[in-house]
MMTF fields as JSON, N, C-alpha, C and O atoms, coordinates in Angstrom:
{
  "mmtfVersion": "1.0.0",
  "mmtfProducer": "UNKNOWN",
  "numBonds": 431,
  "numAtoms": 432,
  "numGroups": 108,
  "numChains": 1,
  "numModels": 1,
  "chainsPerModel": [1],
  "groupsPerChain": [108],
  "chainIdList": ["A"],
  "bondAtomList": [4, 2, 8, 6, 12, 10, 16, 14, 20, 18, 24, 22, 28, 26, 32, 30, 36, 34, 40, 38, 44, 42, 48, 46, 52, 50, 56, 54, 60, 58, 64, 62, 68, 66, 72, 70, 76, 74, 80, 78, 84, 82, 88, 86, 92, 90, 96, 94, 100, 98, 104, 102, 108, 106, 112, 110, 116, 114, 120, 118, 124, 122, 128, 126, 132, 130, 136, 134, 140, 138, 144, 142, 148, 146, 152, 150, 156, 154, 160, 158, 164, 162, 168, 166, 172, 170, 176, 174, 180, 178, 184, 182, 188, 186, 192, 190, 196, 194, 200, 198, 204, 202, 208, 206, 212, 210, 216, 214, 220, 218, 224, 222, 228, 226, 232, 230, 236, 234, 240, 238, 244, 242, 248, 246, 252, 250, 256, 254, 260, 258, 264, 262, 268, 266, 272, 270, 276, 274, 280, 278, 284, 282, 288, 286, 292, 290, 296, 294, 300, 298, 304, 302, 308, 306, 312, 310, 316, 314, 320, 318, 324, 322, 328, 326, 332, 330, 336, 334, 340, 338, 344, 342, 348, 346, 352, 350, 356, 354, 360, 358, 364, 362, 368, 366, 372, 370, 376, 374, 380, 378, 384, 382, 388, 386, 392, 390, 396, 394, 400, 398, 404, 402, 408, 406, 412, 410, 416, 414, 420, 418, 424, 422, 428, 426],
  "bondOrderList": [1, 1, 1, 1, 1, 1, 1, 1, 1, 1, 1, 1, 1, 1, 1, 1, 1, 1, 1, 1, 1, 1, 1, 1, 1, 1, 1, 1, 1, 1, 1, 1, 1, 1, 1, 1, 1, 1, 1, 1, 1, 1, 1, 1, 1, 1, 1, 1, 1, 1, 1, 1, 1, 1, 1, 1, 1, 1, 1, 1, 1, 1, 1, 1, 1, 1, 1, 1, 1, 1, 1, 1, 1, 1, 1, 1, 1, 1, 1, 1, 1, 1, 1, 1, 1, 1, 1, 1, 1, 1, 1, 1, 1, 1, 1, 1, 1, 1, 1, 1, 1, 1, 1, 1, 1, 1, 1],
  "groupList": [{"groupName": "UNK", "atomNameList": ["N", "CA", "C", "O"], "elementList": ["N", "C", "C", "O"], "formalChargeList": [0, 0, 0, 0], "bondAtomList": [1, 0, 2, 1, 3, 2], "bondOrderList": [1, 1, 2], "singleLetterCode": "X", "chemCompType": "L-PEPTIDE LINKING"}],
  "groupTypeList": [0, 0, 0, 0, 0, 0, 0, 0, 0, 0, 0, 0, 0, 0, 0, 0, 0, 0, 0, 0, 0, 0, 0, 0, 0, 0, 0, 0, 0, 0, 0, 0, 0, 0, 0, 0, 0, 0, 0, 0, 0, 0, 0, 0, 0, 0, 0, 0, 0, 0, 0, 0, 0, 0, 0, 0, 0, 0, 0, 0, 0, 0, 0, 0, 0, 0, 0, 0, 0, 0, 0, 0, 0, 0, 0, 0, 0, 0, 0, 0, 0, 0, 0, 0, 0, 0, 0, 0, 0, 0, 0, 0, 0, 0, 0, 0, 0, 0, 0, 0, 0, 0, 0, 0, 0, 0, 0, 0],
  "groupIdList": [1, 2, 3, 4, 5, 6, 7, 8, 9, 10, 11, 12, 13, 14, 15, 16, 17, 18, 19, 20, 21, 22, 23, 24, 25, 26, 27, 28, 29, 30, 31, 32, 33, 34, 35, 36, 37, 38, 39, 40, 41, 42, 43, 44, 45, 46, 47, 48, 49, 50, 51, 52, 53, 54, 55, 56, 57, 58, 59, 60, 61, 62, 63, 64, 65, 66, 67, 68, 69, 70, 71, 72, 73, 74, 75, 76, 77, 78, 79, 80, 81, 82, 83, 84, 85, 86, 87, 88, 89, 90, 91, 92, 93, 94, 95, 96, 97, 98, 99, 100, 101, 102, 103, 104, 105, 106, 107, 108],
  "secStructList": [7, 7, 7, 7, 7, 6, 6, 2, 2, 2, 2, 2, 2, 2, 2, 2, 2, 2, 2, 2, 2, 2, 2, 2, 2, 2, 2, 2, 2, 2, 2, 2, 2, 2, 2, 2, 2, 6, 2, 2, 2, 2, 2, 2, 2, 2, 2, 2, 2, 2, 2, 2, 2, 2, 2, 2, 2, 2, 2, 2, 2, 2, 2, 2, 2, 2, 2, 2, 2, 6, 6, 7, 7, 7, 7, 3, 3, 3, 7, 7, 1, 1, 1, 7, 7, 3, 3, 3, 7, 6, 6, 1, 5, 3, 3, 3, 3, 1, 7, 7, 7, 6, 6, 7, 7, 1, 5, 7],
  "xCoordList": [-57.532, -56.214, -56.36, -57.311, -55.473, -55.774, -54.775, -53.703, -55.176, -54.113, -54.373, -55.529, -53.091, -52.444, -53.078, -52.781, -53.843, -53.781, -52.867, -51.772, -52.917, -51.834, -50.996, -49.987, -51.935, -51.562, -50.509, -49.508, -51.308, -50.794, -48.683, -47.644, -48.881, -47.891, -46.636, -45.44, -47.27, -45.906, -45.731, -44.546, -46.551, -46.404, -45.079, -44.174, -45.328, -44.296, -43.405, -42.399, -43.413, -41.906, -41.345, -40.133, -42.093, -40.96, -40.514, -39.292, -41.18, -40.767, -40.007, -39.358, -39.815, -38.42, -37.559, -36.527, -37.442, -36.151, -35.731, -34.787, -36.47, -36.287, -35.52, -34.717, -36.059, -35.694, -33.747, -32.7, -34.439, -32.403, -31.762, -30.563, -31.991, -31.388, -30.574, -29.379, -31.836, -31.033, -30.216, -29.249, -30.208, -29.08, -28.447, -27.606, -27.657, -27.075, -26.157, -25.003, -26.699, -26.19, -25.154, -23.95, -26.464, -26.253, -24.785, -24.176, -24.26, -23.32, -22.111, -20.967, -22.414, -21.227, -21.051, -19.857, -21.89, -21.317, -20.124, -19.09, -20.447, -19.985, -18.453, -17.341, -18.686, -17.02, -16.519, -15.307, -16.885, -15.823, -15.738, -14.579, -16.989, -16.096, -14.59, -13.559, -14.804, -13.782, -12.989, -12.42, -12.676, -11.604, -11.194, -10.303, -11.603, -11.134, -10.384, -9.274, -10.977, -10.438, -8.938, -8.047, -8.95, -7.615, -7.04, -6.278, -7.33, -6.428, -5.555, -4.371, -6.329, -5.866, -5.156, -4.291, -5.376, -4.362, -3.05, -2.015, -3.151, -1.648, -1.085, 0.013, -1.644, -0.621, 0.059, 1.234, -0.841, -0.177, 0.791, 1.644, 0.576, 1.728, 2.889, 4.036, 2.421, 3.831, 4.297, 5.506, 3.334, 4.3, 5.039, 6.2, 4.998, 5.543, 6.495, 7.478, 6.62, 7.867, 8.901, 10.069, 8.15, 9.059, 10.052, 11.279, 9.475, 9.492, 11.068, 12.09, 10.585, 11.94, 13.025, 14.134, 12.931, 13.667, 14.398, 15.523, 13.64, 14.431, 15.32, 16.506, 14.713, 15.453, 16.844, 17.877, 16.72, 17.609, 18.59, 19.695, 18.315, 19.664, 20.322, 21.536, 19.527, 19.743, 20.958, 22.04, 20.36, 21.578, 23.108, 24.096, 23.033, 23.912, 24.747, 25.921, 24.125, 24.923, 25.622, 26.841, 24.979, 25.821, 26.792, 27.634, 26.574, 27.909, 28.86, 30.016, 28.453, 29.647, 30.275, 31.448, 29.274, 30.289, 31.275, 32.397, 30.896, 31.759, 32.791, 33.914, 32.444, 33.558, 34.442, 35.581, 34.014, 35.725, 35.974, 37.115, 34.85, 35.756, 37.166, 38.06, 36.868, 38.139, 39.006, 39.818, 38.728, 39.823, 39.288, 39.553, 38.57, 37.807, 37.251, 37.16, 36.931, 36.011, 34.385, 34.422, 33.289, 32.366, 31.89, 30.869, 32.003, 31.824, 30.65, 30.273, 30.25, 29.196, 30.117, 30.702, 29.897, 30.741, 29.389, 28.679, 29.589, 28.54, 29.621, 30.71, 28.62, 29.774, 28.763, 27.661, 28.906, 28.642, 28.947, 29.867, 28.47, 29.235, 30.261, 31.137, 29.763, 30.3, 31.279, 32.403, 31.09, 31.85, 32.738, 32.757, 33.409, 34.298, 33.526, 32.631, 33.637, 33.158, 33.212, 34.225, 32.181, 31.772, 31.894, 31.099, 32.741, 32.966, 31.856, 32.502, 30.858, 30.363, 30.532, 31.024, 30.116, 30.372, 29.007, 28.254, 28.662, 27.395, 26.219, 24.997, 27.353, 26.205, 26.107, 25.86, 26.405, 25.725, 27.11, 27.105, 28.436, 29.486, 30.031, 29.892, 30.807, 31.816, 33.027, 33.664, 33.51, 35.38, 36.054, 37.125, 35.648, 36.892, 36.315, 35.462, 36.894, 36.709, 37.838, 38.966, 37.657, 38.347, 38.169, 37.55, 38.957, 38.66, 37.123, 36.441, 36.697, 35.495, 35.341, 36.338, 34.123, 34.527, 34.027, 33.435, 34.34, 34.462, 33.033, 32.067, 32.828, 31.18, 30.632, 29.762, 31.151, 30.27, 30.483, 31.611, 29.192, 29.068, 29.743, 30.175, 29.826, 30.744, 29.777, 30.13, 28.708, 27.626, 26.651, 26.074, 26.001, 24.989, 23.71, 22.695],
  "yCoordList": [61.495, 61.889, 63.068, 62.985, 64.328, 65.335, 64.897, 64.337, 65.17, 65.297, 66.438, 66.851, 67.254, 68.091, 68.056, 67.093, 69.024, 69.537, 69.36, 69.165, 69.354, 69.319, 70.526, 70.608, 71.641, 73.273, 73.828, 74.529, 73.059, 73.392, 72.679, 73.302, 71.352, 70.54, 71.374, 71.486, 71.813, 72.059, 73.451, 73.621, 74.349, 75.455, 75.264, 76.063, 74.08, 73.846, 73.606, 74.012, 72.912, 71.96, 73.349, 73.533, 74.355, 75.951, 76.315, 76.339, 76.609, 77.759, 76.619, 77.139, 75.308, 74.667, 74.791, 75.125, 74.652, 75.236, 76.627, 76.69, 77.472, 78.947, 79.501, 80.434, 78.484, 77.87, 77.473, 77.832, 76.421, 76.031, 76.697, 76.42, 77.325, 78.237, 79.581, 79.851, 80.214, 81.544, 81.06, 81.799, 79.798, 79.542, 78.944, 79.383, 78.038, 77.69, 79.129, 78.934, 80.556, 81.565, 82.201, 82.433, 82.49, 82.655, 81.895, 82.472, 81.14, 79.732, 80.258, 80.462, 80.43, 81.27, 82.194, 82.481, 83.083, 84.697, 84.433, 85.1, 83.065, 83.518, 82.618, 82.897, 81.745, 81.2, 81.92, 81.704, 83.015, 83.808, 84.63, 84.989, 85.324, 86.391, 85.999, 86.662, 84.522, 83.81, 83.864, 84.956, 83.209, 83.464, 84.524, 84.338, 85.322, 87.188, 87.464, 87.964, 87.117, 87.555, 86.794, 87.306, 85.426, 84.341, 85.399, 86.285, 85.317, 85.563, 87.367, 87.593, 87.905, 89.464, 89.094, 89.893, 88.1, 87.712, 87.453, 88.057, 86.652, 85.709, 87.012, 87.433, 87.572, 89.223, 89.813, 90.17, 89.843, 90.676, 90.085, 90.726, 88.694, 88.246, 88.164, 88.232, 87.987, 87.889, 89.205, 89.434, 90.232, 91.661, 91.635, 91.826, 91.511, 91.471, 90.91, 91.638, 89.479, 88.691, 89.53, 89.808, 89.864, 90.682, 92.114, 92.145, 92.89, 94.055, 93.74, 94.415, 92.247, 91.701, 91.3, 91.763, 90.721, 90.548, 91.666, 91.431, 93.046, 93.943, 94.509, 94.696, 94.884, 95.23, 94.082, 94.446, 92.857, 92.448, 92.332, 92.294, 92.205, 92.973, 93.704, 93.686, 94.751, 96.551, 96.457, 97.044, 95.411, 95.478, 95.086, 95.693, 93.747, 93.226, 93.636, 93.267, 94.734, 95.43, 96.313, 96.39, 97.096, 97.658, 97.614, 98.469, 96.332, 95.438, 95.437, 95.811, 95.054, 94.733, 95.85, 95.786, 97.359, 98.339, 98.923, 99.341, 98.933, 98.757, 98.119, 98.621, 96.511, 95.597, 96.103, 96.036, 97.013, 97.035, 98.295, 98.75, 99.116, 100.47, 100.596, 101.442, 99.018, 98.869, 97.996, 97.62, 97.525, 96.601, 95.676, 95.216, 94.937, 93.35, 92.815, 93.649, 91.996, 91.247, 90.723, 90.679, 90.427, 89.986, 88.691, 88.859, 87.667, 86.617, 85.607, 85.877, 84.245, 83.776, 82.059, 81.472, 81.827, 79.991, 79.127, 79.181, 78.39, 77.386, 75.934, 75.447, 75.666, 74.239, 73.48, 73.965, 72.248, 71.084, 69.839, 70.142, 68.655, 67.747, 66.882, 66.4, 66.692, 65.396, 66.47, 66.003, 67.382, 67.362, 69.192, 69.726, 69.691, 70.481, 72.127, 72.261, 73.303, 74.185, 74.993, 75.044, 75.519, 76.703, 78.076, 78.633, 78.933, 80.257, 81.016, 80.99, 81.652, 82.584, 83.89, 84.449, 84.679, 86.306, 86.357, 85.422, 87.402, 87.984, 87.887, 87.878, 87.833, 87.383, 86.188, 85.84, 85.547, 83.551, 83.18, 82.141, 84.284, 83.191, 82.42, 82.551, 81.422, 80.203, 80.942, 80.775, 81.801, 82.144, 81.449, 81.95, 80.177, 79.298, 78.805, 79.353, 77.495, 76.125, 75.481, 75.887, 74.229, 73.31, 72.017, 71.003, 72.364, 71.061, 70.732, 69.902, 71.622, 71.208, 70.207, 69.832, 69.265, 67.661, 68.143, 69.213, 67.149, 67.314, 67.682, 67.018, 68.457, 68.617, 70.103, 70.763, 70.484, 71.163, 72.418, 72.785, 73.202, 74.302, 75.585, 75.873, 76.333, 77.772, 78.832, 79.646, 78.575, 79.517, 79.254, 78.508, 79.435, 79.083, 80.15, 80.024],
  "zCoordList": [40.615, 40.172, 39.228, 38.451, 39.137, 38.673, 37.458, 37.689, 36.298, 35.475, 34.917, 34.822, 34.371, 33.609, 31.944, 31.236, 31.47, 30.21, 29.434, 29.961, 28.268, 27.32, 26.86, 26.16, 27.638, 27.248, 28.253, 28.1, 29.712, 31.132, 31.021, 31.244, 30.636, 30.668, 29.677, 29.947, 28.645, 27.225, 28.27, 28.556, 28.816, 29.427, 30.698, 30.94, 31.283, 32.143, 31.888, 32.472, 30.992, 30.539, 29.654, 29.772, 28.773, 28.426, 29.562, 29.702, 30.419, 31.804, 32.515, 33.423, 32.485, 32.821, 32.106, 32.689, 30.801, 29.5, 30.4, 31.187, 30.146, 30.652, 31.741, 31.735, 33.016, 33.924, 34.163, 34.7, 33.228, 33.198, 32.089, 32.126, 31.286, 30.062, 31.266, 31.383, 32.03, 32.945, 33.773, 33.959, 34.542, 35.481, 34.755, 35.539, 33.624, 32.92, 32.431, 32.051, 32.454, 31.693, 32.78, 32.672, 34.361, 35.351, 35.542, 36.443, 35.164, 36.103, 34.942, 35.347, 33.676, 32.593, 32.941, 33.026, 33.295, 33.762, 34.901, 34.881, 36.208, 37.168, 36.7, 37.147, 35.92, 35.829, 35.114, 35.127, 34.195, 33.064, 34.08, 34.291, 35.21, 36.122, 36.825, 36.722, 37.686, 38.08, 37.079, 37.076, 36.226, 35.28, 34.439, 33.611, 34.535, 34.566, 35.631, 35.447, 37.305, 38.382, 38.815, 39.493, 38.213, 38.251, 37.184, 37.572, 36.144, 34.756, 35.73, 35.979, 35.898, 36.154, 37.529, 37.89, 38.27, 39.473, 38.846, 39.129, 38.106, 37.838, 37.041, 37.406, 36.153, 35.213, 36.686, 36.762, 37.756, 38.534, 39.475, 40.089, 39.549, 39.704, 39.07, 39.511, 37.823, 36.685, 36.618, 36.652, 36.513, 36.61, 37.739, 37.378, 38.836, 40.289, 39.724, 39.581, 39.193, 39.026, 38.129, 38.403, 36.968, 35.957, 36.904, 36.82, 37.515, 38.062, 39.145, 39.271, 39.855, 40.652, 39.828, 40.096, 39.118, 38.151, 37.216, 36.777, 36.888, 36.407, 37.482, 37.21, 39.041, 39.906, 39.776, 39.214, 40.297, 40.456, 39.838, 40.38, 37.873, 37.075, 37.299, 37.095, 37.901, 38.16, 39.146, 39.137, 40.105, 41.321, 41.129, 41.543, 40.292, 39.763, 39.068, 39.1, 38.089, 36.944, 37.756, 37.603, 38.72, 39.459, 40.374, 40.649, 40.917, 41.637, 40.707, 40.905, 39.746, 38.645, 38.075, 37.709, 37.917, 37.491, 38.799, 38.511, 39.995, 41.068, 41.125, 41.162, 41.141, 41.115, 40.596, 41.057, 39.037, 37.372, 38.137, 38.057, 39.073, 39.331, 40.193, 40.222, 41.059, 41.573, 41.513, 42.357, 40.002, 39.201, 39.161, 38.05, 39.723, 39.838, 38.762, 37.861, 38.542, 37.475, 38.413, 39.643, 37.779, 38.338, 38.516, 39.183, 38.344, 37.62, 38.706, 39.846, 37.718, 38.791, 38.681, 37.771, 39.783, 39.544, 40.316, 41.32, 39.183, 39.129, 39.893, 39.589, 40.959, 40.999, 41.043, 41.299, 40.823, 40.541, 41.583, 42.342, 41.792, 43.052, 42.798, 43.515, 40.7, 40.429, 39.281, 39.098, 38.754, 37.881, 38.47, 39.579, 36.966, 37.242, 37.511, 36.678, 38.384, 38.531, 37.132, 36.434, 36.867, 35.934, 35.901, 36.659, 35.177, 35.336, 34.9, 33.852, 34.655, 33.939, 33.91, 34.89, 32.67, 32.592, 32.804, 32.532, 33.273, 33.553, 31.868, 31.717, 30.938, 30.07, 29.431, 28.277, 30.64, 30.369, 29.333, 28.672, 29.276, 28.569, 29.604, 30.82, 28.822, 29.975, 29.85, 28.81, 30.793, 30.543, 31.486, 31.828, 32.136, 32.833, 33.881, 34.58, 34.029, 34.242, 34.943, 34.664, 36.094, 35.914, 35.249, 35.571, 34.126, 32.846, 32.553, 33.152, 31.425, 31.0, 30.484, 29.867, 30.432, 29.848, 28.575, 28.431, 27.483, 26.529, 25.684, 26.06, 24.814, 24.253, 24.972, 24.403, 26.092, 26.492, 25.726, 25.397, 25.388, 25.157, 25.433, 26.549, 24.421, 25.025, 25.938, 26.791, 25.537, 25.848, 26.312, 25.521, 27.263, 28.142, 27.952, 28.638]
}
């Protein structure tokens, strides 16, 4: 039976530390790359979202300066199944209702 030195053995068991220390580092590099490459996905999703979202004000506001150019009002109606429909102004006020129940808010 061959056995191992005491010089040979501590020699192995560093260059195993060493061993699992670089792929342990190796395995951090590659999940912070992954999570750089998620993180910079989802901004560019959320910009996308933001970007639709300014358009779609854009459109709206302009329906609506249309609408007053030819006398109209703009408004959004919220209905409901169980209770009374909701008027809104384009900036989230309540200007009319059938019979708001009691408590509810002026402003949304």
């Amino acid at each position: 039976m061959n056995v191992l030195s005491e010089e040979v053995r501590k020699a192995s068991v560093a260059r195993d530390a060493q061993l699992l220390e670089a792929y342990t580092r190796r395995q951090v590099r590659l999940a912070v790359a992954k999570s750089r490459r998620a993180l910079v996905s989802d901004q560019e999703a959320n910009d996308s979202a933001l970007e639709k979202d300014k358009r779609l004000w854009l459109m709206i506001a302009t329906l609506e300066k249309n609408v007053k150019a030819i006398g109209g009002k703009l408004r959004f109606v919220v209905e409901f199944p169980d209770r009374p429909n909701v008027i809104l102004s384009l900036k989230g006020r309540i200007v009319g209702s059938s019979k708001l129940p009691p408590g509810t808010p002026k402003q949304i």
